[in-house]
DRENVO-23001 format. One record per residue (C-alpha): residue number from 0; residue in one letter; x, z, y. Coordinates in pm, whole numbers. Example, Ala and Ser with C-alpha at 12.3 -4.5 7.8 and 13.67 -1.06 7.14 Angstrom:
2
+-----+---+--------+--------+--------+
:   k : r :     c1 :     c3 :     c2 :
+-----+---+--------+--------+--------+
:   0 : a :   1230 :    780 :   -450 :
:   1 : s :   1367 :    714 :   -106 :
+-----+---+--------+--------+--------+
//
This chain:
323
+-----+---+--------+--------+--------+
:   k : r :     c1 :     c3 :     c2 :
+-----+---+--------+--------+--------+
:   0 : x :   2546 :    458 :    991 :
:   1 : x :   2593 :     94 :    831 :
:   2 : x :   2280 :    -74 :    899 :
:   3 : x :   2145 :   -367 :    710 :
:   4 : x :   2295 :   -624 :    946 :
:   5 : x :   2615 :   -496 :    901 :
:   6 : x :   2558 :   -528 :    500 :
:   7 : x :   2476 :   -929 :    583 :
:   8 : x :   2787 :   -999 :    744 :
:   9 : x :   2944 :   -824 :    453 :
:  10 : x :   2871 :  -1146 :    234 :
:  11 : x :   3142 :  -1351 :    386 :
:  12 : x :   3341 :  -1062 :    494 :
:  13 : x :   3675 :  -1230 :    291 :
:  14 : x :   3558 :  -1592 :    381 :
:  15 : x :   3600 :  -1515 :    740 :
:  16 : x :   3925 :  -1344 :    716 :
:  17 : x :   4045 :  -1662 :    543 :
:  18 : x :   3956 :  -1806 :    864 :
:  19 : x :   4156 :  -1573 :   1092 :
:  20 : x :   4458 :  -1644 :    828 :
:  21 : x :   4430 :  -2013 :    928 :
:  22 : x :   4402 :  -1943 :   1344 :
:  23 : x :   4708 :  -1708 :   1285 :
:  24 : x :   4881 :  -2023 :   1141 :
:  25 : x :   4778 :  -2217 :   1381 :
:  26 : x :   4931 :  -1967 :   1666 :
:  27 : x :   5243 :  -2015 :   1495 :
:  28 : x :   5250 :  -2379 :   1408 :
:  29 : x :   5020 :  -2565 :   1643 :
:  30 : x :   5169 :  -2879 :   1521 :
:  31 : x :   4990 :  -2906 :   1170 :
:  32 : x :   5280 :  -3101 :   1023 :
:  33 : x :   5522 :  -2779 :   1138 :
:  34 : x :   5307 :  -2569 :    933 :
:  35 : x :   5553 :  -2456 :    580 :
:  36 : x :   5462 :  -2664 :    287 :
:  37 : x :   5393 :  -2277 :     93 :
:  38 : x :   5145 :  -2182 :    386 :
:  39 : x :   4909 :  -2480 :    395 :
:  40 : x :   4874 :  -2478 :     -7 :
:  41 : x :   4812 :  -2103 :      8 :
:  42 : x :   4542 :  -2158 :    291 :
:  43 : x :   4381 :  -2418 :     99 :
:  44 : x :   4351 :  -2251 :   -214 :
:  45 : x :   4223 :  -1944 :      8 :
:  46 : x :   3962 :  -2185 :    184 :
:  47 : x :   3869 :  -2320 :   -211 :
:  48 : x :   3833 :  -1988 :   -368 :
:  49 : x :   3615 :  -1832 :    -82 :
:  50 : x :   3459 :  -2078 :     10 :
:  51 : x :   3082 :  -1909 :    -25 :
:  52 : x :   3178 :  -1609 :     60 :
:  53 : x :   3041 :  -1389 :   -245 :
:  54 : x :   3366 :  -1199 :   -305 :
:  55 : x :   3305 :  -1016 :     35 :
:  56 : x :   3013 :   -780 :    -88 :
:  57 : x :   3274 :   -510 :   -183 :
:  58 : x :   3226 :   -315 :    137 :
:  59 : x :   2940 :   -170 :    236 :
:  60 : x :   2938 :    134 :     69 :
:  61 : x :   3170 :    280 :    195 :
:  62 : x :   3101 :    191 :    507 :
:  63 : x :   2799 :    392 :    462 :
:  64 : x :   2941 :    652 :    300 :
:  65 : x :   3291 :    732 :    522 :
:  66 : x :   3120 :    694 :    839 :
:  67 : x :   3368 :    354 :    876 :
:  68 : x :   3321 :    118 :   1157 :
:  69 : x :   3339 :   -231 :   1192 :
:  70 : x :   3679 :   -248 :   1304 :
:  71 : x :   3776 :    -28 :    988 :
:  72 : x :   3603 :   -233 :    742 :
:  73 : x :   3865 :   -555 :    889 :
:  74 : x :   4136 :   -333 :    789 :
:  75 : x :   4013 :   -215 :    501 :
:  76 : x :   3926 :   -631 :    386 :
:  77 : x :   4278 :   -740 :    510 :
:  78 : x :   4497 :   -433 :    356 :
:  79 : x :   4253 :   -489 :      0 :
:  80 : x :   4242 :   -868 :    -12 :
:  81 : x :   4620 :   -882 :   -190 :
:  82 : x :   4459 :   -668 :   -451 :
:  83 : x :   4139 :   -969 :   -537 :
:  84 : x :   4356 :  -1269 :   -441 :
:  85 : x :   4751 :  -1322 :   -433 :
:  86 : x :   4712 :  -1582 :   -245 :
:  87 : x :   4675 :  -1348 :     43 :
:  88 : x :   4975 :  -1175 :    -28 :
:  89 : x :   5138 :  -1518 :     13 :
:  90 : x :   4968 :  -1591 :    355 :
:  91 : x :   5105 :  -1216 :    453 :
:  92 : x :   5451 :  -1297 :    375 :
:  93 : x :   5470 :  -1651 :    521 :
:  94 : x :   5281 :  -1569 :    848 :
:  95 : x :   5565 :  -1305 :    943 :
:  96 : x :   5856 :  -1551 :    801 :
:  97 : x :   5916 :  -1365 :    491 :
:  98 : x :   6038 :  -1557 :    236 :
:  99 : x :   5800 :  -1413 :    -76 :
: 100 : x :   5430 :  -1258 :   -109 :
: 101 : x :   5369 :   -896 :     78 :
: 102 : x :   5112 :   -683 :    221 :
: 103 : x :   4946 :   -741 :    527 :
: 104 : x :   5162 :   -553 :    812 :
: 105 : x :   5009 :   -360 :   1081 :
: 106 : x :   5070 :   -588 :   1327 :
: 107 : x :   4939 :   -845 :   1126 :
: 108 : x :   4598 :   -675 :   1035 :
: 109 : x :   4526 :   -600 :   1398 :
: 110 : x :   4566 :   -943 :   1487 :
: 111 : x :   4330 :  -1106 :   1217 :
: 112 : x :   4089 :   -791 :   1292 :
: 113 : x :   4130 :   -918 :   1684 :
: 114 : x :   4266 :   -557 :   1780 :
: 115 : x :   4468 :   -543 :   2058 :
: 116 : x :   4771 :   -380 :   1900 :
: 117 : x :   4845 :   -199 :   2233 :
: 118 : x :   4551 :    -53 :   2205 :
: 119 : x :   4507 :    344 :   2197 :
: 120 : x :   4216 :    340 :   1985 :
: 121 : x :   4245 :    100 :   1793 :
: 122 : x :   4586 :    244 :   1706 :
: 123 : x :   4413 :    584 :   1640 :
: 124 : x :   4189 :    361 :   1330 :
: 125 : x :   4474 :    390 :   1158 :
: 126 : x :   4575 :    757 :   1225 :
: 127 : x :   4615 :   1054 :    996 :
: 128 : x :   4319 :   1187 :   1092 :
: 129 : x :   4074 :    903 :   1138 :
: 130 : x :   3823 :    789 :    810 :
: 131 : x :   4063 :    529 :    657 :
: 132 : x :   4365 :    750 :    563 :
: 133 : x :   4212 :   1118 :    619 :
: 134 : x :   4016 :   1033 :    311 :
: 135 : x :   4282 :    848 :    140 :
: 136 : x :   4141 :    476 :    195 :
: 137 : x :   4475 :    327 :    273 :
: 138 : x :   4783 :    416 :    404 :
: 139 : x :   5068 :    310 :    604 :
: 140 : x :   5362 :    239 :    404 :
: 141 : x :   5747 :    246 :    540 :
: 142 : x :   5990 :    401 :    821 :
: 143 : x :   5986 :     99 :   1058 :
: 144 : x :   5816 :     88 :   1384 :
: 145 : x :   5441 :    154 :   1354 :
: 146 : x :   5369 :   -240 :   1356 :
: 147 : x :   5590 :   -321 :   1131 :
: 148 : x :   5473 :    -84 :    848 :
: 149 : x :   5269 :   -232 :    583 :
: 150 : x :   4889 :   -112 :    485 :
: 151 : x :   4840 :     -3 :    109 :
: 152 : x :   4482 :     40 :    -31 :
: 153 : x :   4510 :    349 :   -321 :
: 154 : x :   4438 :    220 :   -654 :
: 155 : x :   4156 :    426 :   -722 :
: 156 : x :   3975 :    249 :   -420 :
: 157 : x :   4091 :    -60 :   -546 :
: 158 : x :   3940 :     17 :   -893 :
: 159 : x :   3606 :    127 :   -716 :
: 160 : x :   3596 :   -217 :   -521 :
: 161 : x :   3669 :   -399 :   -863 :
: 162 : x :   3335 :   -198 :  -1019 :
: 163 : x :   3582 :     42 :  -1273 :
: 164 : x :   3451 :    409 :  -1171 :
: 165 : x :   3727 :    548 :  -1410 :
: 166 : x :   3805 :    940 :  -1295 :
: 167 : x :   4122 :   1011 :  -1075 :
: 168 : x :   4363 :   1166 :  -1280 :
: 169 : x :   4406 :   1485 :  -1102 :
: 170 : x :   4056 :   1521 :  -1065 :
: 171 : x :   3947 :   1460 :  -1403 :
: 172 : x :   4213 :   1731 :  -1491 :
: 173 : x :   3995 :   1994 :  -1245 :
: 174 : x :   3638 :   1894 :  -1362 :
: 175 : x :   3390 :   2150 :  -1515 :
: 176 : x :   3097 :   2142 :  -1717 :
: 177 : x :   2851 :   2410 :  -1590 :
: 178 : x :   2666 :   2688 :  -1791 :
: 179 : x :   2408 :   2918 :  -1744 :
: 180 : x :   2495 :   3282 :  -1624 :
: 181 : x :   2334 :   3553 :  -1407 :
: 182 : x :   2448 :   3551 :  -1035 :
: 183 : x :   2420 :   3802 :   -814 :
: 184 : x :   2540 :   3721 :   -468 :
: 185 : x :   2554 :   3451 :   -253 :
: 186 : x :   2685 :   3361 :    135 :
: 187 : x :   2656 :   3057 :    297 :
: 188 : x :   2894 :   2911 :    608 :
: 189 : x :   2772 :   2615 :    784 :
: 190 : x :   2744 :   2547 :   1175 :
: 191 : x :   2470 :   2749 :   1188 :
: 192 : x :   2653 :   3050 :   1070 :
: 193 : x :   2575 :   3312 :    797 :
: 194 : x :   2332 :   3406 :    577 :
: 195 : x :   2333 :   3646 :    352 :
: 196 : x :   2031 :   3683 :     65 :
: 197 : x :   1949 :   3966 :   -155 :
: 198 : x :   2065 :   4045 :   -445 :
: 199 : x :   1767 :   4071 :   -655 :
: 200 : x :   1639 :   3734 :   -551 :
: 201 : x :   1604 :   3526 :   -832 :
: 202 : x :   1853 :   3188 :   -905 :
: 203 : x :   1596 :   2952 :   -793 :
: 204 : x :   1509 :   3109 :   -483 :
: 205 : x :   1908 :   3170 :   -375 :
: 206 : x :   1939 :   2777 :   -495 :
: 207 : x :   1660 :   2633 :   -259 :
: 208 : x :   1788 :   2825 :      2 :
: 209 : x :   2100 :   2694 :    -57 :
: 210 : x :   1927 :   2378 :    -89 :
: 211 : x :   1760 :   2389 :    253 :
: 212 : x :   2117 :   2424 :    407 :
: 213 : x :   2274 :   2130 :    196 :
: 214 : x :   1977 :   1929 :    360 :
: 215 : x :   1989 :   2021 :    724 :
: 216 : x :   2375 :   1934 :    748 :
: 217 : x :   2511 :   2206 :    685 :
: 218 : x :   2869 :   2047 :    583 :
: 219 : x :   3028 :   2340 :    389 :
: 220 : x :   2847 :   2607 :    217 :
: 221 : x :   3020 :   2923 :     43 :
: 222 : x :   2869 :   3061 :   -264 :
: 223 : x :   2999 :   3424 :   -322 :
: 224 : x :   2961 :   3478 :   -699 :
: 225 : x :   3179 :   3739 :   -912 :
: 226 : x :   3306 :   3605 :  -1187 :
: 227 : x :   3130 :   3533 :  -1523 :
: 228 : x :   2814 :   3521 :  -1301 :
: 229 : x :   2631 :   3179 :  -1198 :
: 230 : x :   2753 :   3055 :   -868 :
: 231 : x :   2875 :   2748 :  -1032 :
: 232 : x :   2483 :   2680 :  -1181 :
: 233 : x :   2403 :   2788 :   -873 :
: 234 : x :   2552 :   2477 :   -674 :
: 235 : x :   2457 :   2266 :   -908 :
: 236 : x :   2108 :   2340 :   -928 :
: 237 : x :   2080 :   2361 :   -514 :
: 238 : x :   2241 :   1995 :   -541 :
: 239 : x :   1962 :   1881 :   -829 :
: 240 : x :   1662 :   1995 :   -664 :
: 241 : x :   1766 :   1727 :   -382 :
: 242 : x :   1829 :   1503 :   -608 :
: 243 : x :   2169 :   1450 :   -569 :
: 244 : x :   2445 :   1425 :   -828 :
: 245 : x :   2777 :   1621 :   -815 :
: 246 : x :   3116 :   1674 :   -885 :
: 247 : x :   3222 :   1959 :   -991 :
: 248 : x :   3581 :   2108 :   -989 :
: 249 : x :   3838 :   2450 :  -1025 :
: 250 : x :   4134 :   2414 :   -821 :
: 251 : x :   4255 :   2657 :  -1071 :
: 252 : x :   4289 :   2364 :  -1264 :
: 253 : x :   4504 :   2133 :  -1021 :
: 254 : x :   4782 :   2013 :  -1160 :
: 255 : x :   5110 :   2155 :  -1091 :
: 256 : x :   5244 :   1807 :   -957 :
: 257 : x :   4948 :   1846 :   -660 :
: 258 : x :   4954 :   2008 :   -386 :
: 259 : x :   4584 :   2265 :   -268 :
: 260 : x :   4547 :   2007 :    -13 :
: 261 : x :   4633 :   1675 :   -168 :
: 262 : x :   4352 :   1820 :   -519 :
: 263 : x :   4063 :   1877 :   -226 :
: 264 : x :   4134 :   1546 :    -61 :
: 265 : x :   4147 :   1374 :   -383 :
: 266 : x :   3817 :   1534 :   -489 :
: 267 : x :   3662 :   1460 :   -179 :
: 268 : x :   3689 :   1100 :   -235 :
: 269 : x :   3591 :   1102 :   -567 :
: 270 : x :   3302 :   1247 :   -498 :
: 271 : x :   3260 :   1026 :   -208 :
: 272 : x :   3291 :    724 :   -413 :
: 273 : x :   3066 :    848 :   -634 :
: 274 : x :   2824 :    943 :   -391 :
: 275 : x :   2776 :   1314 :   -494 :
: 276 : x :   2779 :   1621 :   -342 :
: 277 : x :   3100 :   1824 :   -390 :
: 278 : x :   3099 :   2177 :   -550 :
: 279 : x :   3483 :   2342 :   -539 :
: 280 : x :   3516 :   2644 :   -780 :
: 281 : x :   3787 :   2837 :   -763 :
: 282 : x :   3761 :   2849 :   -349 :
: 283 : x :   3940 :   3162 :   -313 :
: 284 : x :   4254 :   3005 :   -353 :
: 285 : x :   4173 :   2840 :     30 :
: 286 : x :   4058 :   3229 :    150 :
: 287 : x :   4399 :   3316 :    209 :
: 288 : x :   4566 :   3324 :    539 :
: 289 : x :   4820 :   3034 :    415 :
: 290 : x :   4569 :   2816 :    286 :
: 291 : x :   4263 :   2857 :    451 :
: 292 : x :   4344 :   2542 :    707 :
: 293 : x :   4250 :   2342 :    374 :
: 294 : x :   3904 :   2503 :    401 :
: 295 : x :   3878 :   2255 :    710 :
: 296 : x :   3938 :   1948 :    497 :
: 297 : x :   3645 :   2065 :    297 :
: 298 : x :   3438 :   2067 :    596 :
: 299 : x :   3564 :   1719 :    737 :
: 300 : x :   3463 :   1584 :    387 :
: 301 : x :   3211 :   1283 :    380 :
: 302 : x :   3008 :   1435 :    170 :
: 303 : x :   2843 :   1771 :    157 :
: 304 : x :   3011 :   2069 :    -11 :
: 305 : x :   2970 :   2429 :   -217 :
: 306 : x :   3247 :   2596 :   -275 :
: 307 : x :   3228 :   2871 :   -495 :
: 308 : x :   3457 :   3195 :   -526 :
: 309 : x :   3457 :   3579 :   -614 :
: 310 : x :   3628 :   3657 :   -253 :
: 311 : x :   3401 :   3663 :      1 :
: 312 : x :   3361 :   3492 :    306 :
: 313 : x :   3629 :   3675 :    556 :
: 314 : x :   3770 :   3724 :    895 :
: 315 : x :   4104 :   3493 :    768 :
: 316 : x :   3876 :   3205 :    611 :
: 317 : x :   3692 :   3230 :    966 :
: 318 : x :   4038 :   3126 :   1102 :
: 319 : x :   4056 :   2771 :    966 :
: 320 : x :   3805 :   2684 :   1200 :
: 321 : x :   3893 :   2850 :   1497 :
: 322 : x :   4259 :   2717 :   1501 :
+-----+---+--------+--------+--------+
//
């Protein structure tokens, strides 16, 4: 978790990378008069414009949130700072011996986070699967050699740093209101295993026991509801009586330009950002054989999730996790 002395040394988290701009100058140019004319202005208008430090407290969130570590909220500051300050886009471009502005290179990154770049993990911060780009953070931009590749924050985590909560596209596209029907069955997955309730319990019983799962951990829940019954209300109301807001989706509504895959991790970070709980109608589109590996990105999410279908929980969903 990100604990509150983390959150302190979040105040001066872009101060201090100014700093580790200025010993990675000094690497290069340890004569201060061999230093370019382009790199000491930049670092002095860096060193002005941060000087207290108050443009760090962008971060801790999350940190919190994404399960990030230390090392991944460096990256995170050095790949977003072009995006608050151009002036760090200069320092990228100049450190390297580019002639113009760019983004912060992997090589580059590692060495202001003090990374060893040979390092295995420390490398693997910065894999597919790890928290920055598994939940679409950043990427890695470009086909040159790993350390040569340049680190892109996505522009709706930009937007979130900058305070604008403005929907994803794609994910405003799959949101639903929710309405009040009748359900009449209900399964739930989750580490534990499976449950399944009777069918003449009423909604609020089947929601606090849905409930009950959502707060013991239980990462991935599947609500089994035919359709034009209540599994949708359902969710929701399991994710109210906790207190906790949520998004709520149909991937029957993802955009033909999106992939199953890219509309789930999309949503995921949504509702991440948001700080919700997730609740994914239209899940029997992952129940098939092809798609239910996608049902794993669902339970990998950072927050907890309900999916909701009228296929029930099978043998070939079972697969995603046993693969």
């Amino acid at each position: 978790g990100f604990t509150d002395e983390e959150g302190a040394r979040m105040l001066d988290r872009l101060a201090t990378l100014v700093e580790q701009v200025a010993l990675a100058g000094e690497r290069r140019w340890p004569d201060a008069t061999s230093a370019p004319e382009r790199f000491d202005a930049t670092l002095a208008a860096l060193r002005l414009d941060h000087a207290d430090g108050t443009a760090g407290q962008i971060l801790p969130a999350l940190a919190e949130i994404f399960g990030l570590r230390p090392v991944d909220l460096d990256l995170l500051t050095a790949a977003s700072s072009v995006e608050f300050d151009p002036n760090f886009g200069m320092a990228y471009g100049l450190l390297p011996g580019r002639p113009g502005p760019s983004r912060v290179t992997m090589a580059l990154a590692f060495e202001l986070c003090g990374a060893p770049l040979m390092s295995a993990p420390a490398r693997a911060r910065l894999g597919p699967l790890a928290p920055l780009r598994r939940d679409l953070l950043l990427d890695l931009l470009g086909e040159e050699p790993m350390p040569r590749r340049t680190l892109r924050v996505a522009d709706r985590v930009v937007a979130h740093l900058l305070g604008d909560d403005t929907w994803d596209p794609a994910v405003a596209a799959m949101r639903l209101g929710t309405n009040t029907f009748d359900s009449h069955a209900f399964d739930s997955h989750g580490a534990s295993g499976f449950d399944a309730l009777p069918a003449d319990q009423a909604l609020s019983s089947r929601a606090a026991t849905l409930a009950a799962a959502i707060e013991r951990g239980e990462p991935l829940n599947w609500v089994h509801a035919r359709a034009g019954t209540a599994g949708i209300s359902l969710a929701v109301q399991a994710f109210r009586s906790l207190s906790i807001s949520c998004v709520t989706i149909d991937l029957r509504r993802c955009p033909a330009e999106i992939s199953l895959d890219g509309a789930v991790r999309l949503a995921t970070r949504e509702a991440a950002l948001r700080r919700c709980g997730l609740v994914v109608a239209g899940a029997g589109l992952l129940a098939d054989t092809a798609t239910s590996w996608i049902l794993r990105l669902l339970l990998e999410a950072a927050v907890p999730v309900v999916a909701v279908s009228d296929v029930g929980w099978t043998r070939s969903s079972m697969s995603a996790f046993t693969q």
